[in-house]
C-alpha positions as CSV (number, residue, x, y, z in Angstrom):
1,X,-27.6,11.7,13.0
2,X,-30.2,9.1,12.5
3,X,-29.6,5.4,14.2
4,X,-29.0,3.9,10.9
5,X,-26.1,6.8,10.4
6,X,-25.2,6.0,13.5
7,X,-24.9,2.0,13.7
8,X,-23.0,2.9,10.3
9,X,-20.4,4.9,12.1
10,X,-20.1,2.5,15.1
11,X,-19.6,-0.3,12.5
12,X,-17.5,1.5,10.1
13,X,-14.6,2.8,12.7
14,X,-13.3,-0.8,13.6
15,X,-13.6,-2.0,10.2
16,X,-11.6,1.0,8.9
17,X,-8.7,0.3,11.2
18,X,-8.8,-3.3,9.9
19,X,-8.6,-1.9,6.5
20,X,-5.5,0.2,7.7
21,X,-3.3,-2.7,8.5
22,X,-4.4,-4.7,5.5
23,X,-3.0,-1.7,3.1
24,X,-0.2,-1.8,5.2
25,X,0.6,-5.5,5.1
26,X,-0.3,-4.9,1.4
27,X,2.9,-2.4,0.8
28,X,5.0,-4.0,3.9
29,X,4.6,-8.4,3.9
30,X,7.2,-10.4,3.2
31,X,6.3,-12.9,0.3
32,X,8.9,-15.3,-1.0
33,X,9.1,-14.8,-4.6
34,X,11.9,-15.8,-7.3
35,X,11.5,-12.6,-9.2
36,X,12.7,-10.7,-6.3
37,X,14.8,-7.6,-7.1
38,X,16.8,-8.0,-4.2
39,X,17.2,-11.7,-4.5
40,X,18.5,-11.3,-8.0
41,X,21.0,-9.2,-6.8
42,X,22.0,-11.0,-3.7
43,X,25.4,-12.2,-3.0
44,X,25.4,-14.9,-0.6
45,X,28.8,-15.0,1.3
46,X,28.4,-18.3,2.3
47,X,25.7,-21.3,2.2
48,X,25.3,-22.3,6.0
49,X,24.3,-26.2,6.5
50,X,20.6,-26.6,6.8
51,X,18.7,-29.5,8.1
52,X,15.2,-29.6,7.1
53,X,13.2,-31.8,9.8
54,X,10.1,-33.3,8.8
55,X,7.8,-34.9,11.6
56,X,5.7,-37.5,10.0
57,X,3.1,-39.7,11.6
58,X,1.0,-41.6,9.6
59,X,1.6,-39.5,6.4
60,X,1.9,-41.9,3.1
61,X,-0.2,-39.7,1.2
62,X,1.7,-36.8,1.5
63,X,5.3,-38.0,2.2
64,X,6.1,-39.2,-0.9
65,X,5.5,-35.4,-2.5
66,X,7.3,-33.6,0.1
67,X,10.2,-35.4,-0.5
68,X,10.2,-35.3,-4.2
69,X,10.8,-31.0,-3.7
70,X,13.2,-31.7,-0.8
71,X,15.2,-33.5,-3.4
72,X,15.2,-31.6,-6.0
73,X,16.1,-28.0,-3.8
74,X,18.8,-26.1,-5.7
75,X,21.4,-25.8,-2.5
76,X,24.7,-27.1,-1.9
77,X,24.6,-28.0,1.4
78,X,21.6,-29.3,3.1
79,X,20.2,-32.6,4.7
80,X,16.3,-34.0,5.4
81,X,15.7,-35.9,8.6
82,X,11.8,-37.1,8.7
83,X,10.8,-38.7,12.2
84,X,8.6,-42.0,11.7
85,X,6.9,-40.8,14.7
86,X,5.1,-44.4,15.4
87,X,3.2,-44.9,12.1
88,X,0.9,-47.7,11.2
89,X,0.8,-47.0,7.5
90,X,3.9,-47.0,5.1
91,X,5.1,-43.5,6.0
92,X,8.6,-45.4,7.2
93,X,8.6,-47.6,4.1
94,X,8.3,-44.6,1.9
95,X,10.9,-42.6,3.5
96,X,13.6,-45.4,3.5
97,X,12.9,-46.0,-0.5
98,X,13.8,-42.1,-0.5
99,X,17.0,-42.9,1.7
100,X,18.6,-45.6,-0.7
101,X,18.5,-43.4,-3.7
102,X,19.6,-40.1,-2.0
103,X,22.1,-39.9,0.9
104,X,20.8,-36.3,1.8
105,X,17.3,-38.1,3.0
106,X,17.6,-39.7,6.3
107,X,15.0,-41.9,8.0
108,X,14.6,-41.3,11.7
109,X,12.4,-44.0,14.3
110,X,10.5,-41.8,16.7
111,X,10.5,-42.8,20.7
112,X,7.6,-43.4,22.7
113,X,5.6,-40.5,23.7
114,X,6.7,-39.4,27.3
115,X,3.9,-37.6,29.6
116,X,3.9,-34.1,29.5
117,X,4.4,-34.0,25.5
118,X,2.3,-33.3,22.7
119,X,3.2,-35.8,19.9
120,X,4.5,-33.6,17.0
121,X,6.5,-31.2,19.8
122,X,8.2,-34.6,20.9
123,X,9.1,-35.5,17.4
124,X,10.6,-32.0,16.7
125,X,12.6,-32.2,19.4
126,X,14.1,-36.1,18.6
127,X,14.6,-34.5,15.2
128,X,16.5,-31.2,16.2
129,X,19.2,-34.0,18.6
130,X,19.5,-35.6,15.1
131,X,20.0,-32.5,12.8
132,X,23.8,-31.5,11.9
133,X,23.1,-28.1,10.2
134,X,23.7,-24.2,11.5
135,X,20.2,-23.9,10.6
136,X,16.9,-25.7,11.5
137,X,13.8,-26.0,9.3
138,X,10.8,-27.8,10.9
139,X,8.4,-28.3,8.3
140,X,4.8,-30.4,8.2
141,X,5.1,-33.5,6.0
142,X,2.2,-31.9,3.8
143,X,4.8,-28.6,2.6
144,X,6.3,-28.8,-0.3
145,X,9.1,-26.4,-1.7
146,X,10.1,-24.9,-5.1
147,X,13.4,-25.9,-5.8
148,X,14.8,-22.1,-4.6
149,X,13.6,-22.4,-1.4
150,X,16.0,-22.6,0.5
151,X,17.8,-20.2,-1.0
152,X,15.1,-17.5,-0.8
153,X,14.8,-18.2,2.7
154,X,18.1,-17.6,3.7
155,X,17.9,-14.1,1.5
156,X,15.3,-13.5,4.1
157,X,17.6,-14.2,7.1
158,X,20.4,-12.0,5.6
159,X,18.2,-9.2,4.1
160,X,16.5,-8.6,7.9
161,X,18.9,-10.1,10.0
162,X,17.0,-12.9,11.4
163,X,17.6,-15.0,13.9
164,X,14.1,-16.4,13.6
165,X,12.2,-17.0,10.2
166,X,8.6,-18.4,9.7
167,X,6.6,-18.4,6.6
168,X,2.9,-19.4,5.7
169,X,2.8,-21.8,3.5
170,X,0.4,-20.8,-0.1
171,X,-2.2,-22.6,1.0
172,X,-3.0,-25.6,-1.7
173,X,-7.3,-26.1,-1.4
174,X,-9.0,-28.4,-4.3
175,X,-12.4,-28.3,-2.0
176,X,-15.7,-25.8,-1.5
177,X,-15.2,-26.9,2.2
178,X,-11.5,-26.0,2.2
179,X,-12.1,-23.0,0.7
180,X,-14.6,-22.1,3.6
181,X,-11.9,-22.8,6.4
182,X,-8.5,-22.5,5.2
183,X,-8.4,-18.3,4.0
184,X,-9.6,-17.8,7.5
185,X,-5.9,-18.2,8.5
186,X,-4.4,-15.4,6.0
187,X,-7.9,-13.4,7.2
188,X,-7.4,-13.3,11.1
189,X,-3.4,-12.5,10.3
190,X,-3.1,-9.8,7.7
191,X,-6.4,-8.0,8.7
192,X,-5.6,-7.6,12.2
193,X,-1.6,-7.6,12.9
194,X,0.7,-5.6,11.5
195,X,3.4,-8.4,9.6
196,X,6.4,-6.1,10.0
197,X,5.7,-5.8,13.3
198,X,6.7,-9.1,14.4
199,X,10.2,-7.9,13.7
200,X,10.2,-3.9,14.5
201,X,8.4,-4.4,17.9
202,X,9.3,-5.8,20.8
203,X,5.8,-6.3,22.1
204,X,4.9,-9.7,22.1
205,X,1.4,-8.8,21.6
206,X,3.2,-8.6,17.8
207,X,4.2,-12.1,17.2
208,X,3.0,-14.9,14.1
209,X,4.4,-18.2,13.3
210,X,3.4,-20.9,11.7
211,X,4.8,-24.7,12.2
212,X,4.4,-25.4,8.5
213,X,8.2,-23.6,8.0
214,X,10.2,-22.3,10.8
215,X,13.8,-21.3,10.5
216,X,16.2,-20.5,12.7
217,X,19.9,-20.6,13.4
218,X,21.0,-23.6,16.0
219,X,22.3,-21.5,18.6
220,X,19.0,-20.0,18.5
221,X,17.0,-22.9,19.6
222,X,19.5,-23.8,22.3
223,X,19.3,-20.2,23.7
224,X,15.1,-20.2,24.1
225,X,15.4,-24.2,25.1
226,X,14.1,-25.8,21.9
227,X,10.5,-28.0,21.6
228,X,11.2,-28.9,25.4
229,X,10.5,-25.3,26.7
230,X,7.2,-25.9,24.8
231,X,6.8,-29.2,25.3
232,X,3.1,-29.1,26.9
233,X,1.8,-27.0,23.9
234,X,-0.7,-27.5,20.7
235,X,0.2,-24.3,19.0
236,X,3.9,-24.7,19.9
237,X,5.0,-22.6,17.0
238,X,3.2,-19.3,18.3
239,X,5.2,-20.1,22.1
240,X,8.3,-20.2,20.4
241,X,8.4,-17.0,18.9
242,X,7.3,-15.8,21.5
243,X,10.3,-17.4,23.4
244,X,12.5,-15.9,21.0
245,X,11.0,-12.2,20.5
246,X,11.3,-12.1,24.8
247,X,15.2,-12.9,24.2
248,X,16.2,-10.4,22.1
249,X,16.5,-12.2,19.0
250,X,15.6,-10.8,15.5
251,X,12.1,-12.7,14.7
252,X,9.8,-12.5,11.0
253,X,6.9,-13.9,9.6
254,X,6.5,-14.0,5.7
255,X,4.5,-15.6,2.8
256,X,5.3,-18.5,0.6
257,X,4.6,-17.2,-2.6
258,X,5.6,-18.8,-5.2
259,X,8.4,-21.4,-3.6
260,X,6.5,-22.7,0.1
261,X,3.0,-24.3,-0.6
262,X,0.9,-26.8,1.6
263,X,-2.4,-28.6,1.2
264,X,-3.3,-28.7,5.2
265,X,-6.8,-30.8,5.1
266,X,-9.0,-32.9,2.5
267,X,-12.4,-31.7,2.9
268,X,-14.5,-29.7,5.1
269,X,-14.7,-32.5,8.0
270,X,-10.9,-32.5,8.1
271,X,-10.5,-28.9,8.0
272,X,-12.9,-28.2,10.8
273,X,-11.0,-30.7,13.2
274,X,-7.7,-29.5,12.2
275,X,-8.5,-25.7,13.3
276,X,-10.7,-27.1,15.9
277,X,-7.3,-28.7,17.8
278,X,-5.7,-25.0,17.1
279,X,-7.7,-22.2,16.8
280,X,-8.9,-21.1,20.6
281,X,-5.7,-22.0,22.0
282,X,-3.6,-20.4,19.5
283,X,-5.0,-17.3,21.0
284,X,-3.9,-17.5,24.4
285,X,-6.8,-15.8,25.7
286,X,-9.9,-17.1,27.6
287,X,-12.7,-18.4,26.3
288,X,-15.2,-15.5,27.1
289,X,-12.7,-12.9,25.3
290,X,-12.2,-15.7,22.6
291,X,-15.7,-15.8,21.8
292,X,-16.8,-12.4,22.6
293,X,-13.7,-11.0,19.9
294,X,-15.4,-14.2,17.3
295,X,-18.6,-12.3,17.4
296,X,-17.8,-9.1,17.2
297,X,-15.9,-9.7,14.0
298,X,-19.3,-11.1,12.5
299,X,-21.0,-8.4,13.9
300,X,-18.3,-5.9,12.2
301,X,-17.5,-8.0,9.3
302,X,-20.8,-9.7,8.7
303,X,-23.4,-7.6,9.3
304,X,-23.0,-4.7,7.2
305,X,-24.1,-6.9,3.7
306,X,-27.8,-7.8,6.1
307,X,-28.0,-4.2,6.1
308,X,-28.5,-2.2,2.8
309,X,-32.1,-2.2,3.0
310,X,-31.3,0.0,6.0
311,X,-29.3,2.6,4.1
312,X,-27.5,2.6,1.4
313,X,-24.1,3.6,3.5
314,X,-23.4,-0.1,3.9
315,X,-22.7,-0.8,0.6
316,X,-19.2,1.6,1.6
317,X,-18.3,-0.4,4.4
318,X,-19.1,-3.7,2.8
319,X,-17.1,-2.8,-0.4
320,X,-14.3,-2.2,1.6
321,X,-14.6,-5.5,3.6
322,X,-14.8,-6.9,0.3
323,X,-11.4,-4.6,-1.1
324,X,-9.7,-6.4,2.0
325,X,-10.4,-9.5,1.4
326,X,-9.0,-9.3,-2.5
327,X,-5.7,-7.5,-0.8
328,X,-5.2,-10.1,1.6
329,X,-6.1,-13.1,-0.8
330,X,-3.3,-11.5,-3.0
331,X,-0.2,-11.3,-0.2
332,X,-1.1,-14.8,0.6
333,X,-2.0,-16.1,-2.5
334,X,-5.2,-17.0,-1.9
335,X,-8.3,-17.7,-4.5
336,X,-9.2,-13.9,-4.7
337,X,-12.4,-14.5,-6.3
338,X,-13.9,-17.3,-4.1
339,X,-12.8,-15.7,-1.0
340,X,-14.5,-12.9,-2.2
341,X,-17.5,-14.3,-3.2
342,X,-18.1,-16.4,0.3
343,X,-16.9,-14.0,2.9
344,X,-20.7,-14.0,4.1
345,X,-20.6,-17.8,4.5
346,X,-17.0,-17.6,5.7
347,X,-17.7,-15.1,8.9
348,X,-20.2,-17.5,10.4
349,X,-18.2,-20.5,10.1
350,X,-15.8,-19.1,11.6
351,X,-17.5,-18.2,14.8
352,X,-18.8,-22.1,15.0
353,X,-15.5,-23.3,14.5
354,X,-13.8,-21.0,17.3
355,X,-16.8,-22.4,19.3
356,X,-16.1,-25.7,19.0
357,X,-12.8,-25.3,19.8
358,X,-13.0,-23.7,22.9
359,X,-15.5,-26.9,23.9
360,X,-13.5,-29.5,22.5
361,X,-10.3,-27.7,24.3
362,X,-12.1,-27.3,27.3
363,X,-13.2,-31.0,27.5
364,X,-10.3,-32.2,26.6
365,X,-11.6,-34.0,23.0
366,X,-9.0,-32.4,20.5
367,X,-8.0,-35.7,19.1
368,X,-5.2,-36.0,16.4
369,X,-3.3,-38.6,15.1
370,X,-5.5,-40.8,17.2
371,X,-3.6,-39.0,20.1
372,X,-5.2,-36.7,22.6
373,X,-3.9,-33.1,22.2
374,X,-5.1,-31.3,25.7
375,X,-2.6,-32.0,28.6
């Protein structure tokens, strides 16, 4: 074999096993969509109360939209607690014009923080000692909901036989810089872990969540000790499945589709801080792995396009890169053409962004909501 034969074959095998578990996730995900032949056809034997639980600190530019879906969800029993966790904007004023005209919206005042917290896991947890339903949804103040929602995600629990439900939110980006960061998410998920695999393994190595949308039953969150047994952590939603997949209990990640959608940051500055605070620790490895797995996936991902005056073979393994990219844009409803059109730009960024998040982690500047995230 000649080298270039050869650093085609070392670069092609990991890529190819990538490309595996995105055709699987492909035929396999679960994405919440109305025209779902098994939700058509679903008999619910009972609607269960819901709470939906919204921690909001300093959110008036989002608030008012979440709450217009959570009013208009087509479900007969449900309420919406949102935690003024200590705003200094009109996040609380909005809210409680929402409370007058609808008796399902309820205005909660968040405590002080206590040490040993991280603000939105304290809020969750106020919120979950307010909530009266058999079910718990904690959702971020910037997620809004097609008015089936609920109802799609309860098919979910009843189809599989959940005990523990997340979904990632369609991701809402009106930016060139958002559109550099925010696919990354979908990218690192569907190209690496295999989705159904959160609920047919028992590995915790297999676990997702997101804390844009998670579900589960009440007893539930009693049994793996709510927020409090993750009250020291920034990517609390990944420790909490985790907490539930050790116990026994029934755990799945899904899509939104067409009825969960979120617009996380404004802008490239805002994105970057926002996976900044989340991205190395999310991992739960150290940093050396962290980084050393960041540039191997640019070395395996990037470098094959740098290549084609080297042979012509790279034009296989980059068209397949690309192929992966359109499959996984599709499951999570991504921009298919954009993402992939920058994939090149996309791989680098991403190494400096897991970068500065293992030095901002490390020296304890992950700042947000003008509160200090690293304990």
């Amino acid at each position: 074999m000649s080298p270039a034969e050869i650093m085609f074959a070392v670069l092609t095998f990991p890529a190819a096993i990538s490309f595996v578990v995105v055709i699987y996730n492909f035929f396999t995900a679960d994405v919440m969509k109305k025209n779902d032949r098994g939700y058509s056809s679903h008999k619910f034997r009972e609607f269960p109360g819901i709470s939906v639980l919204v921690p909001a600190r300093n959110e008036e530019k989002n608030i008012g939209t979440c709450l217009d879906s959570l009013t208009s969800l087509d479900y007969p029993d449900y309420e919406v607690i949102v935690m003024d966790d200590k705003s200094t904007d009109r996040t609380a004023e909005i809210v409680a014009g929402y409370a007058v005209k609808d008796p399902r919206v309820k205005l909660a005042s968040g405590e002080e923080l206590p040490a040993g917290w991280v603000g939105k896991v304290w809020a969750c947890h106020q919120l979950s000692k307010a909530a009266r339903g058999e079910y718990l949804i904690f959702i971020d103040a910037d997620v809004t909901f097609a008015p089936d929602a609920l109802k799609l995600a309860l098919y979910n629990i009843e189809k599989d036989r959940l005990d523990f439900f997340s979904v990632f939110p369609k991701q809402v980006t009106h930016t060139f810089g958002e559109n550099i960061l925010t696919p990354l998410m979908h990218w690192l998920l569907l190209a690496f872990l295999p989705m159904r695999n959160v609920l047919n393994s028992r590995n915790l190595k297999f676990a997702a969540a997101n804390g844009q949308f998670i579900m589960m039953k009440r007893e539930v969150y009693k049994a793996i000790g709510g927020h409090e047994a993750v009250k020291n952590r920034v990517v609390e939603d990944m420790e909490l499945v985790r907490l539930a997949k050790s116990k026994g209990f029934r755990t799945l990640t899904g899509f939104g589709g067409d009825q969960i959608f979120c617009r996380m940051y404004d802008g490239y500055i805002a994105s970057l801080r926002g996976f900044s605070k989340n991205f190395f620790p999310g991992f739960g490895m150290p940093a050396p792995a962290f980084t050393t797995m960041l540039i191997f996936f640019n070395i395996v991902f990037f470098l094959p396009f740098l290549l084609f005056p080297v042979s012509p073979l790279f034009l296989i393994s980059s068209g397949a890169i690309l192929l992966s990219r359109v499959l996984i844009s599709y499951i999570a409803g991504d921009r298919i053409i954009i993402n992939t059109l920058i994939h090149i730009v996309q791989m680098p960024v991403m190494l400096y962004t897991g970068i500065r998040s293992v030095i901002f982690t490390k020296k304890g500047k992950n700042v947000w909501k003008d509160r200090v995230l690293n304990l």
